[in-house]
Legacy VTK file of the C-alpha trace (Angstrom):
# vtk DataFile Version 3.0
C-alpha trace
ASCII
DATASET POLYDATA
POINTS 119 float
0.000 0.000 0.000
1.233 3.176 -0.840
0.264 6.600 0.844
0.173 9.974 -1.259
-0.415 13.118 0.844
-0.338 16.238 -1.439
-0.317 20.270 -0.644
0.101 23.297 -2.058
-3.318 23.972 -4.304
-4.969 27.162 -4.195
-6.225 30.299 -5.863
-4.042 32.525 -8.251
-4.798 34.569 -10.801
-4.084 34.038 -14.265
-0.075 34.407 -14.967
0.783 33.761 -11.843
2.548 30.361 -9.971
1.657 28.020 -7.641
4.041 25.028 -6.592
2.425 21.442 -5.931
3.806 18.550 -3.733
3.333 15.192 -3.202
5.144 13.050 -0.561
4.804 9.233 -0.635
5.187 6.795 1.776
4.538 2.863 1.947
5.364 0.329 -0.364
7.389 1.872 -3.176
8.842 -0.273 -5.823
12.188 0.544 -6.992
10.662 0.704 -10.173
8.441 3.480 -10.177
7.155 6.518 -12.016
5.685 9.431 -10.097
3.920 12.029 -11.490
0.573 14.543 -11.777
-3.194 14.193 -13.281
-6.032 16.810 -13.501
-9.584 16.351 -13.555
-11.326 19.497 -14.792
-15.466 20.218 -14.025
-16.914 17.514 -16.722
-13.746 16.434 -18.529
-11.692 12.853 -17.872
-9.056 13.139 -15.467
-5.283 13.723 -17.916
-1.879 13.425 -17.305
0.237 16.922 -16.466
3.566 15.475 -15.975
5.043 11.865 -15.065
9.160 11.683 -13.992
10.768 7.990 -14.012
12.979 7.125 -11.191
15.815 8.807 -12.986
15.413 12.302 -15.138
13.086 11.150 -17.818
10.037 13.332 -18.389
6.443 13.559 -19.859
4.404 16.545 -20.289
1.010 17.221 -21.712
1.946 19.820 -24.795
-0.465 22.376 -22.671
1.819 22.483 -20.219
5.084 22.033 -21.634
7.811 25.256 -21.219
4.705 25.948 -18.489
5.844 23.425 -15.603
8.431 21.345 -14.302
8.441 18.436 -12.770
11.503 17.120 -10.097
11.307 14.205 -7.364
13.921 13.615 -4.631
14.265 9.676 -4.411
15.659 9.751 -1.206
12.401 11.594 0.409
9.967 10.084 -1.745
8.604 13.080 -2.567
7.236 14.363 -6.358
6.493 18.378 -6.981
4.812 20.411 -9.882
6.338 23.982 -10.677
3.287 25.813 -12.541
3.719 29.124 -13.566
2.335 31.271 -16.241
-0.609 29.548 -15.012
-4.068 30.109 -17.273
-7.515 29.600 -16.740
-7.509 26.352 -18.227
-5.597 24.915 -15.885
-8.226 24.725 -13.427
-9.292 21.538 -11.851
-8.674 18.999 -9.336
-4.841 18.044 -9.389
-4.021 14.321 -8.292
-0.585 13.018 -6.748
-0.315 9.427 -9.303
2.701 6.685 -8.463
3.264 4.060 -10.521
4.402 0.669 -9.194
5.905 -1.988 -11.134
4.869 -5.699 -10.253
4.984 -8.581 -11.342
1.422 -8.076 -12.283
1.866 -5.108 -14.240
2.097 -1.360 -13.604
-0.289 -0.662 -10.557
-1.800 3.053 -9.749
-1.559 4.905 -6.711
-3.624 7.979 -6.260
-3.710 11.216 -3.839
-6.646 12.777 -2.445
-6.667 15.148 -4.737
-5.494 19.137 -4.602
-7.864 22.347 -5.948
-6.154 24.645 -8.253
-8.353 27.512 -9.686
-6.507 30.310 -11.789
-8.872 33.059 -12.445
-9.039 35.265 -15.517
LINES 1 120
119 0 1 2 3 4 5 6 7 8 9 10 11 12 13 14 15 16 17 18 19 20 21 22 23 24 25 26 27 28 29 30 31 32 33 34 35 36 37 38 39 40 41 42 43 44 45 46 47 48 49 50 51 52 53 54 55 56 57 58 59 60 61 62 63 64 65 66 67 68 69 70 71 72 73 74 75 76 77 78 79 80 81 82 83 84 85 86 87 88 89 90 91 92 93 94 95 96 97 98 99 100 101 102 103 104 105 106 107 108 109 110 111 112 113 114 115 116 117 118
């Protein structure tokens, strides 16, 4: 079991910058991606950013030159850099880790952080 407690979600207005992060404890595989989703009002939940356990990273091309991903291994923890934040950036952000089992890749999820950017 894996625990994902997230912070940092709030209120800015558009242009501005808010920093997410996500610390995980519990069973963590040594292989392992850890990343970010959002869930806007009536749209599927999407993937932000995703870093593997070394420097590899994904972005969503809305994002990209936008945020930055980083993780510290040694503290378990994952964080978002957003800045020149928008109003469609809005939504529910989600802490995601990635296991690898034998079974496959399994999903761990946060509770969930609020980020509204207003126009």
């Amino acid at each position: 079991q894996v625990q994902l407690v997230e912070s940092g979600g709030g209120l800015v207005q558009s242009g501005g910058s808010l920093r997410l992060s996500c610390a995980a404890s519990g069973s963590i595989s040594s292989i392992n991606t850890m990343g970010w989703y959002r869930q806007a009002p009536g749209k599927q939940r999407e993937l932000v950013a995703q870093i593997l356990s070394g420097v590899t990273t994904n972005y969503a091309d809305s994002v990209k030159g936008r945020f930055t991903i980083s993780r510290d291994n040694a503290k378990n923890t994952v964080d978002l850099q957003m800045n020149s934040l928008k109003p469609e950036d809005t939504g529910v952000y989600y802490c995601n880790v990635k296991n690898w089992r034998s079974a496959g890749w399994i999903d761990n999820w946060g509770q969930g952080t609020q980020v509204t950017v207003s126009s």
